[in-house]
C-alpha positions in Angstrom: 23.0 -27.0 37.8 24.9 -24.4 35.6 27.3 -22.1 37.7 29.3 -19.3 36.4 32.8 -18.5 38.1 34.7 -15.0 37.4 38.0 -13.8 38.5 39.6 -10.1 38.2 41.9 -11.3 35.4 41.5 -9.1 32.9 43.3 -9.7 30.0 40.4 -10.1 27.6 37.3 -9.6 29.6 36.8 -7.3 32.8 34.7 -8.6 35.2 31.6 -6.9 33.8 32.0 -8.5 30.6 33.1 -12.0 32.2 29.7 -11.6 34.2 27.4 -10.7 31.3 28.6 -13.5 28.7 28.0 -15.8 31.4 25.1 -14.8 32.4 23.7 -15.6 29.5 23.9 -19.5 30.0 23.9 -19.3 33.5 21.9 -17.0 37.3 24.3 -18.5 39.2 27.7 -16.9 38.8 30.5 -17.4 42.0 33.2 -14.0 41.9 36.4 -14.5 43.5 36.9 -10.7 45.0 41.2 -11.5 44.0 43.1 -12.0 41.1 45.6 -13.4 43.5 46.9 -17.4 42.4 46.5 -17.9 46.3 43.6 -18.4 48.4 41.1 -19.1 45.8 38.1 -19.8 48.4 35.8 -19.0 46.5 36.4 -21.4 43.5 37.1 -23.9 46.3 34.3 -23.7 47.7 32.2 -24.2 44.5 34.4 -27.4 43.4 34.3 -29.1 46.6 30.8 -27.9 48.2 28.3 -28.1 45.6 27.0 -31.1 44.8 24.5 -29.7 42.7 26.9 -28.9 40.2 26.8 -30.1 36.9 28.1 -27.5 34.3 31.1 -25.0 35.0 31.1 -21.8 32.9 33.9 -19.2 32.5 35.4 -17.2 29.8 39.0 -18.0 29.4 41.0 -20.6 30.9 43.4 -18.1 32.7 40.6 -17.4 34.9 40.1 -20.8 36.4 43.5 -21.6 36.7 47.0 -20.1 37.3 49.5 -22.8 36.1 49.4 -26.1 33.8 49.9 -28.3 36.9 46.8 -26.0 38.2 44.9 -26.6 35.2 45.8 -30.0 35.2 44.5 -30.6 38.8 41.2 -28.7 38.2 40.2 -30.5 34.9 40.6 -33.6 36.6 38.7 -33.1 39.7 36.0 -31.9 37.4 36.6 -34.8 35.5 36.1 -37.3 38.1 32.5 -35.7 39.5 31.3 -35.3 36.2 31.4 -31.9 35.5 31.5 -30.2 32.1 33.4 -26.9 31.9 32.6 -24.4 29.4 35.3 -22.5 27.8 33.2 -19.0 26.4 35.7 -17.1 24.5 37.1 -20.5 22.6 33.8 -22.1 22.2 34.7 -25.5 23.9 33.1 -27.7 26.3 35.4 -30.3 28.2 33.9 -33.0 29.7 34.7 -37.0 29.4 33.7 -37.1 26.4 35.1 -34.1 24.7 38.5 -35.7 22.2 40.3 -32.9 20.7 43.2 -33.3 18.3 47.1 -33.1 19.9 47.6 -29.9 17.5 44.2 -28.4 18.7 45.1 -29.1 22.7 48.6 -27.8 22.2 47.5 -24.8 20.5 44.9 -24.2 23.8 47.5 -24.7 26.1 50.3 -22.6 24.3 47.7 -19.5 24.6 46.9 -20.5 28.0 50.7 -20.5 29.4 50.6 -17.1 27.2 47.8 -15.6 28.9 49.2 -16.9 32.5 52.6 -15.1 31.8 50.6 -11.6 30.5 48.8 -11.6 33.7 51.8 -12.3 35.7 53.6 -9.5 33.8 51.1 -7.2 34.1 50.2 -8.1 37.9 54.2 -7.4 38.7 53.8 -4.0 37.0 50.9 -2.9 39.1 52.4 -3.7 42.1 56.0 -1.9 41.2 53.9 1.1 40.6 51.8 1.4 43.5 55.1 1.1 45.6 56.5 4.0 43.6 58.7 2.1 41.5 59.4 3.7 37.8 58.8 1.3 35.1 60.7 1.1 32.0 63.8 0.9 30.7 66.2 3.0 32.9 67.0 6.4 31.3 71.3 6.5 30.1 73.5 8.9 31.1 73.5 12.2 29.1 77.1 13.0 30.4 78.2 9.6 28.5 76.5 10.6 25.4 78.1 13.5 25.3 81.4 12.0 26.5 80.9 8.6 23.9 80.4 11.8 20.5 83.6 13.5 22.0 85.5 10.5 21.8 84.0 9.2 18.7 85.0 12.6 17.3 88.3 12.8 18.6 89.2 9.3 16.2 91.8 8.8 19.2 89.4 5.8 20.1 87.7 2.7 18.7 83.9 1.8 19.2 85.0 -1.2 21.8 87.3 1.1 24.0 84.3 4.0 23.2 81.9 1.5 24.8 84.3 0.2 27.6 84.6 3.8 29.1 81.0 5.2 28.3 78.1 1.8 28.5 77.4 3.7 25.3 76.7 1.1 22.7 77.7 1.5 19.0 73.9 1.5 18.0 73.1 4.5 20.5 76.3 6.2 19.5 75.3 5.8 15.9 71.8 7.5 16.4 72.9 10.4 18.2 75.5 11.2 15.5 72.6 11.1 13.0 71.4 13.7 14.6 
């Protein structure tokens, strides 16, 4: 049987989409309610429980698994009951059978390690803003502008003593005197 799985990992596809472009090979579609790397029940369940399955649709890899040695572990258990995994958004099917070039599997799992660290990224700065945390790069000193142009202006200074005293760099001092 043809099962769908979907994840809340939205880098490409939100879950509507992931659900819909599966759909379409697939009525049977598994949703993990988490985008968390832990607990994954759900996906657990369908690997180990089902014996009726026989063809594994998602859309991206990042949605099935959170880390090469993840990946790794998942494509081999899949391996070893048979199961072909469809890959939507890159048009691939793995299965036994399945030989792919070294360039064209290291080009598949260069993106994948990219997508796992955009997620990551993007998961972190989620969480720092619903505790309240400002994102960004910190905002400088004013009073050390100011400070860094009297100095520069005074000549009584170099740019390295300028930048000892203020944290102004020479780049940022520059700018402002453009100004």
């Amino acid at each position: 049987m043809n099962y769908g799985y979907i994840r809340p990992v939205t880098l490409y596809d939100d879950v509507d989409t992931q659900r819909l472009k599966i759909s379409q090979h697939t009525d049977y579609i598994i949703e993990e309610n988490h985008a968390s790397n832990k607990n994954r029940i759900e996906l657990d369940r369908l690997l180990n429980d089902n014996a009726q399955l026989s063809n594994l649709y998602i859309t991206d890899l990042c949605i099935l698994a959170d880390s090469s040695k993840h990946l790794v572990d998942v494509l081999n258990h899949l391996n070893h009951k048979n199961i072909r995994l469809h890959i939507i958004n890159l048009k691939l099917i793995i299965d036994g059978y399945e030989s792919l070039t070294f360039l064209q599997t290291a080009e598949i799992l260069s993106q994948f390690q990219s997508d796992i660290v955009k997620f990551r990224t993007k998961l972190g700065v989620e969480q720092s803003i619903k505790e309240g945390q400002k994102t960004g790069r910190p905002k400088r000193n004013d009073e050390n502008l100011r400070r860094a142009i009297d100095m520069y202006l005074s000549k009584d200074y170099t740019l390295d003593e300028i930048k000892k005293h203020t944290n102004i760099s020479r780049s940022t001092l520059y700018r402002h005197l453009d100004q």
